[in-house]
C-alpha positions in Angstrom: -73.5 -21.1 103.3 -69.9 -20.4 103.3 -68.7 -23.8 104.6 -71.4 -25.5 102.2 -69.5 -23.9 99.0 -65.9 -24.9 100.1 -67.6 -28.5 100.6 -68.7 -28.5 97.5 -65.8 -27.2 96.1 -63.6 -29.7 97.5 -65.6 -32.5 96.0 -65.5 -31.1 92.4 -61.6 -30.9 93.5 -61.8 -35.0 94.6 -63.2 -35.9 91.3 -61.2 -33.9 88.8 -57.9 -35.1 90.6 -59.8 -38.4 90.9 -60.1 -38.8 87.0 -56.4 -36.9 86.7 -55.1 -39.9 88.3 -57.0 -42.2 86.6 -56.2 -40.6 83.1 -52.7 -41.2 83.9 -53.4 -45.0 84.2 -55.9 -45.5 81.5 -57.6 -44.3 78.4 -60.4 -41.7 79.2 -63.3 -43.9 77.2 -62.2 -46.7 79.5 -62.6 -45.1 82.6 -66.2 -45.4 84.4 -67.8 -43.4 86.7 -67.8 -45.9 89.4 -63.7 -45.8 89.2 -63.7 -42.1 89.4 -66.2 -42.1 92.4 -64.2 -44.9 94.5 -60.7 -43.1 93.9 -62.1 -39.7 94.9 -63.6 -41.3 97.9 -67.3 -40.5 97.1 -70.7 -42.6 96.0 -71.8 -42.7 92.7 -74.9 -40.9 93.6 -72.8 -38.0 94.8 -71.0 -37.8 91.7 -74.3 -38.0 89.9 -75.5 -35.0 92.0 -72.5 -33.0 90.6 -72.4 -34.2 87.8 -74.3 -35.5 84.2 -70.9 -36.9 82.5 -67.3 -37.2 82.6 -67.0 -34.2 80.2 -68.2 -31.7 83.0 -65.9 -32.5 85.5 -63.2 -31.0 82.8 -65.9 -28.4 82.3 -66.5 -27.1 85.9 -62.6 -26.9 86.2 -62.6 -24.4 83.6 -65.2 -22.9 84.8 -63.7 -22.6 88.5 -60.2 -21.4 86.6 -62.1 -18.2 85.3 -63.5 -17.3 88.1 -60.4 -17.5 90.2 -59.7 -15.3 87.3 -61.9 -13.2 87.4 -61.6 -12.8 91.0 -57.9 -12.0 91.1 -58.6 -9.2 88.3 -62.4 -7.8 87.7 -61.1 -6.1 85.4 -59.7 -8.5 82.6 -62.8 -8.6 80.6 -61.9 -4.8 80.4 -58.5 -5.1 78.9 -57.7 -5.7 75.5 -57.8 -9.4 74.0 -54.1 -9.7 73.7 -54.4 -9.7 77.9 -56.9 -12.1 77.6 -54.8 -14.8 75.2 -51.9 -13.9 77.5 -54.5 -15.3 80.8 -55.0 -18.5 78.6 -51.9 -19.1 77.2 -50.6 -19.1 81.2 -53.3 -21.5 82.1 -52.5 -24.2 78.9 -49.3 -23.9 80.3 -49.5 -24.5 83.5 -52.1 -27.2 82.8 -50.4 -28.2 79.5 -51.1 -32.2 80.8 -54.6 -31.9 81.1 -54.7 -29.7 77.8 -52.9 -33.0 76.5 -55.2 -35.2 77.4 -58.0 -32.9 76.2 -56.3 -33.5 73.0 -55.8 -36.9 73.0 -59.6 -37.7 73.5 -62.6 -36.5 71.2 -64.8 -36.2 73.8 -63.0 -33.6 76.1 -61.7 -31.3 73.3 -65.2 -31.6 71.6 -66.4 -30.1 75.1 -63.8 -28.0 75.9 -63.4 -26.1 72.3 -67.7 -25.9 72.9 -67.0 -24.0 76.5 -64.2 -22.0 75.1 -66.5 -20.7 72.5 -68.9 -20.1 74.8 -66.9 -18.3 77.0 -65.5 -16.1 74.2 -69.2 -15.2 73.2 -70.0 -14.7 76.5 -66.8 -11.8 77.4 -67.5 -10.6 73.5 -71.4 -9.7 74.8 -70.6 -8.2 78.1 -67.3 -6.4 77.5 -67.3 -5.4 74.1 -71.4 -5.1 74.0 -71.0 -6.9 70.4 -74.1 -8.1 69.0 -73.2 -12.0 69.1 -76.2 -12.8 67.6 -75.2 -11.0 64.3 -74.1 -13.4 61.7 -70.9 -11.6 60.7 -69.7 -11.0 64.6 -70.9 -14.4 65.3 -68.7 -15.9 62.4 -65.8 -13.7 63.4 -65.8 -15.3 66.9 -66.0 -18.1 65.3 -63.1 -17.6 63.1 -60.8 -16.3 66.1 -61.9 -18.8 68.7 -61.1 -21.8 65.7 -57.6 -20.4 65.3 -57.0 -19.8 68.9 -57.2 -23.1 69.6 -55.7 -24.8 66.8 -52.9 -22.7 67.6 -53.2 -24.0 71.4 -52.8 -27.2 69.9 -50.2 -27.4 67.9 -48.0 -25.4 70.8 -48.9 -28.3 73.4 -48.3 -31.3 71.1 -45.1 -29.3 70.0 -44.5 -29.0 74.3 -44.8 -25.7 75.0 -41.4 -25.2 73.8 -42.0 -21.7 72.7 -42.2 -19.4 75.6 -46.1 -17.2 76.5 -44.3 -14.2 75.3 -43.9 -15.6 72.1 -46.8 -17.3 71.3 -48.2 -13.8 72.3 -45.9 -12.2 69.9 -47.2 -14.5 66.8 -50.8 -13.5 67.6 -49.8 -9.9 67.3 -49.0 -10.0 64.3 -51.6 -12.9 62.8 -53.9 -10.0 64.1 -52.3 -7.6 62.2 -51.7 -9.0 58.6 -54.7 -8.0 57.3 -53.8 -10.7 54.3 -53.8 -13.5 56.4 -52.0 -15.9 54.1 -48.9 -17.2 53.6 -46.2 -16.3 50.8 -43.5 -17.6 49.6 
C-alpha cells in the first residue's frame, strides 16, 4: 500500500513539473494534454486516470502542500489565523512562479481562488466549529478569503518585494481597523 502511494505520488510529481516546464515554454491554453503526458514520461490514459483537466494538476499540488502541512504541524488548524496567513504567505513565496502563472491564466486562478475558498471553509468548520452554512459567516469568509487573495496578488505581481513579516504586519492591522477604509 505503501509503495502504491509514493508511486502515485511521484506521477502527480511528473506531471505538475511536466506542465511547470511546459508553462515556461508556452502559454497554458496552448498546452495539451498529450504534451504534458510525453514530457512527464507517461500515457495519456494514465494522465486521464489522475486526472479530469489541467486545472487539477495545480489543484492536487495544493492539496499535497497542505497536507505536508498539516503533517509537519497537526496543530495549525488550532492556532490563530494570523499563523495560518503566515503558512500561505511562505508557500506564495516560495512558489511565487507558479502563483505567477496562476495569475497570468483565468483558468488556474479561477480554480485556485475556488480551492482556496474551499479550504478556508473547510479549517473555518472544523477548527473554529463556525456554522459555514450561515449566510453572514458564509459572506464573512467570503469577504476575508476575496481580500486575502487580492492582496496575494498584488504582492507577487509587485515580486514579493515586501518581506512575509510585513505582509503579516499589514493584515494585522487591516484586521484591526474596524473602519476599513481609507482616509485622506
Amino acid at each position: 500500500m505503501v509503495k502504491k502511494k509514493k508511486s502515485s505520488q511521484f506521477l502527480r510529481s511528473c506531471i505538475f513539473e511536466a506542465l511547470m516546464i511546459l508553462l515556461q515554454q508556452k502559454r497554458y491554453e496552448e498546452i495539451t494534454v498529450s504534451e504534458i503526458a510525453n514530457k512527464a514520461g507517461v500515457s495519456r490514459m494514465t494522465y486521464y486516470r489522475t486526472y479530469s483537466s489541467k486545472e487539477d494538476i495545480v489543484i492536487q499540488h495544493f492539496k499535497e502542500k497542505l497536507q505536508e502541512i498539516t503533517e509537519i504541524d497537526p496543530a495549525i488548524g488550532k492556532k490563530p489565523r494570523i499563523e495560518w496567513y503566515r503558512v500561505l504567505l511562505e508557500f506564495v513565496y516560495e512558489d511565487r512562479m507558479l502563483i505567477e502563472k496562476i495569475l497570468e491564466t483565468p483558468e488556474l486562478s479561477k480554480a485556485s481562488n475556488s480551492f482556496l475558498f474551499e479550504t478556508v471553509q473547510k479549517f473555518t468548520r472544523k477548527y473554529d466549529h463556525a456554522d459555514v452554512d450561515d449566510p453572514k459567516t458564509l459572506y464573512e469568509l467570503t469577504y476575508k478569503t476575496g481580500s486575502l487573495t487580492s492582496l496575494i496578488s498584488r504582492w507577487v505581481r509587485n515580486g514579493c518585494k515586501e518581506s512575509v513579516d510585513q505582509i503579516l504586519d499589514w493584515i494585522r492591522i487591516y484586521e484591526n481597523d474596524p473602519c476599513l477604509t481609507m482616509h485622506d
